[in-house]
Each structure stands twice: as C-alpha cells, then as structure tokens.
C-alpha positions, 0 to 999 in steps of 0.5 A: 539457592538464592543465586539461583533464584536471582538467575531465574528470575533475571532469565525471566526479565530478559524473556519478557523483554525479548517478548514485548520487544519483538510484539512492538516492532511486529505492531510497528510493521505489520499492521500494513502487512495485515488483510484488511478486518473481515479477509483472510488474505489480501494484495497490498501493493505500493504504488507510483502513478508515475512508475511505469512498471507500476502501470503494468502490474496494476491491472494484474493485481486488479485481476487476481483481486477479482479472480480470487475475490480477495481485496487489493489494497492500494498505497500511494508511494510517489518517488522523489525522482519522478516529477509529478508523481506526488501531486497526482496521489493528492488528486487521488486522494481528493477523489478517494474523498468522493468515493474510494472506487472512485479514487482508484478509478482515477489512479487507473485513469492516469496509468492509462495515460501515463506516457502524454502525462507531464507537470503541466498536463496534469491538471488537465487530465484530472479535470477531464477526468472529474468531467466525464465522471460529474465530480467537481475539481476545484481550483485549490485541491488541497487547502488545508493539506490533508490529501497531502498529509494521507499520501506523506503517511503512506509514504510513511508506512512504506519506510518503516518496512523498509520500501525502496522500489515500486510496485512493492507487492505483497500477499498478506494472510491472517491464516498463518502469524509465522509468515503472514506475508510474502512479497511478490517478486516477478508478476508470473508468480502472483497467483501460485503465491495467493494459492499458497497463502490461501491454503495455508 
C-alpha cells in the first residue's frame, strides 16, 4: 500500500512538472506568437530592411492587414550579412518614437528604395525622409542607445524561436491554444491562411 501511494504520488510530481515545464517554455515562445490584446488574429512578420524579399511581401502583408482589418505586427530582424540593414532599424525605431504609423512609414520609405540605398546613402535618405515628413533628424540618432536596445531585442525574440531567414511570417490566432500559430511559407497562400485561422 504504501509502495503504491509513493508510486502515485511520484507520478503526480512528475505530471506537474512536465506541467510547469511545458507552461514555461509556451510563456518564453509564444507571447510574440500571440494577437496583440483587443485581436483575435493577427500578421507577425520579422523583417530586414535590407532584404529584398522582404521588401516584396511587405506591401502584401500590409493588404491583408487592411482587407481582413486584422493588425500587422512588425519586428525588426537586421541580418549580420547585410551591411546597413541594422542601422536603418534604429532610424526606424527613432521615427517609431515619434509616432508608430510613422515609423512603419519609413521602413516602407526604405523598402521602396532599397536597390539605390547603400551605407553612405543611408542617411540621407532618412533625412528627405524626416523632411518631407516635418519631423527633426538629428545628427546623433541614438545617444544613449535605446533605438538600438529595442531592435537588439527584437532580434532577441526572433532567436528564441529559432528564426534564421527574413521575412518570417506567421498568422497568430488567440481562438485556438493547440495551434495558435501557422508560419507562412509562399505568399499566395497568406489569405487561405488568416481564413483558416479566422474560422477556427
């Protein structure tokens, strides 16, 4: 009896455990992979400025958000291989700081440009940018490095799942926890995907 009862009670450990194990890593993934509070489904994509494909799925995504009147989560995810990439998300995420439709603004500013855009370009592109727009650029972007900070932990949130490619896009649903998201694979099918997600 008593073998038993140390039996059960060891099975019960080990269920709660696996319980508060698998809780902990849904918590350390998913809350990227989660609408934002107030949607049920939502487009999350991470995105290099500097990444041609990138540049042509964005105005897609930006469709389907409209179309499905769903919200387009943007994160920045600069590759280590394109060369100024990274410093184009802290400019980003200076305008973002003005406002966040602004910021986006801009990011689809430098998609449109993206082939004349080089290191010593850059700059001068976010200040016609800045320009055209009334917004102040100033000479040091980021002093204390906190537009930097915000893009190094995007890049963050994208390791922990495991990103290695732009765009990564997924489709996140709140509507359904044993499959709360589906990553995009081919741009075609986006829309069959938020339908499927929508009426789960």
């Amino acid at each position: 009896m008593k073998s038993l009862f140390q039996f059960s009670f060891a099975l019960l450990s080990l269920v709660f455990s696996l319980v508060i194990c698998l809780r902990a890593a849904d918590d350390a993934v998913n809350p990227v992979l989660r609408p934002p509070k107030g949607a049920q489904v939502a487009i999350v994509v991470f995105e290099d400025l500097q990444c041609p494909q990138c540049r042509r799925v964005s105005p897609i995504l930006e469709q389907a958000s409209k179309t499905y009147k769903i919200p387009l989560v943007r994160h920045d995810f600069p590759l280590p291989m394109h060369n100024w990439s990274y410093e184009a998300a802290v400019m980003a995420r200076y305008f973002d700081s003005v406002s966040k439709p602004l910021g986006n603004e801009f990011r689809d500013y430098i998609f449109s440009n993206q082939f004349e855009i080089n290191p010593q370009s850059l700059r001068s592109y976010a200040e016609k940018f800045a320009s055209d727009h009334k917004v102040d650029f100033p000479f040091v972007v980021d002093p204390q490095g906190k537009f930097a900070a915000e893009v190094n932990a995007d890049r963050d949130l994208g390791k922990a799942i495991k990103l290695d490619h732009t765009p990564t896009v997924y489709v996140v649903s709140s509507r359904n926890p044993s499959r709360p998201y589906v990553e995009m694979k081919d741009a075609s099918q986006l829309y069959q995907l938020i339908d499927a997600m929508m009426n789960q």
